[in-house]
C-alpha positions, 0 to 999 in steps of 0.5 A: 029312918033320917040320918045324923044332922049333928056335925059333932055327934057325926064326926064323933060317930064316924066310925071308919071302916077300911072295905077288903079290896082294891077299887078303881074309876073307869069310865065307859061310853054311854050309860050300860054297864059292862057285862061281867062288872059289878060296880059298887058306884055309878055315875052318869056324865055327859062323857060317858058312865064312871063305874067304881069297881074292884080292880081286879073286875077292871083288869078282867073286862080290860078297862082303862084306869089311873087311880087305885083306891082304898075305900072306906065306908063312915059307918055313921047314918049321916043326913043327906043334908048335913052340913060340915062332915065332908069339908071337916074330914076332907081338911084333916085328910088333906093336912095329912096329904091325902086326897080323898074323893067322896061319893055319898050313899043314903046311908053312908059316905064312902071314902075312896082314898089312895090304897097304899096310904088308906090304913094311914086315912083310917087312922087319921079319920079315927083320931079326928073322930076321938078328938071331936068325942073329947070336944062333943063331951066337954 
């Protein structure tokens, strides 16, 4: 099934949803990942593996991080090939200084936004996704 093209149904569709949990970037050298870890997102580097965990997976296999996030999936099936959804919710964040970073899945893109502040970007997010359904239906 092709995901949502649409950048208004997309925004109006969002559909943030705040996962349980603390999530963190580590990264490690080479491409191998560490026993005992369950990343929910893996990037390879030339500088080595960045895995996207849960903080408490990170502290239990003793792995360095700096940024403790929220992560928030858009339950919207968006196309890999849309154009817009990022660069809109990433402006309102960022209005709202919230830094965001974005990992797209095929299905979804998941948010992962400072944990203190992510049930202010949902709300944030919910309010952008309410005011483009009042602009989508007018």
């Amino acid at each position: 099934m092709s995901g949502e093209n649409d950048l208004r149904v997309l925004l109006s569709g969002m559909r943030p949803e705040l996962n349980e949990g603390r999530y963190v970037f580590c990264t490690v050298p080479g491409a191998t990942v560490p026993a005992g870890t369950a990343p929910v997102a893996t990037v390879l580097e030339r500088e080595g593996l960045t895995l996207v965990l849960r903080q408490e997976d990170a502290d239990a296999a003793g792995l360095a991080y700096d940024y403790t996030a929220g992560w928030i999936t858009l339950r919207i099936h968006s196309a890999l090939d849309a154009v817009g959804l990022t660069a809109a919710f990433a402006t309102e964040l960022g209005a709202h200084g919230l830094s965001c970073n974005v990992i797209a899945g095929y299905h979804h893109d998941h948010l992962f936004v400072d944990a203190d502040r992510a049930a202010e970007a949902v709300a944030v997010l919910e309010d952008l996704a309410a005011r483009s359904a009042r602009d989508r239906d007018a």
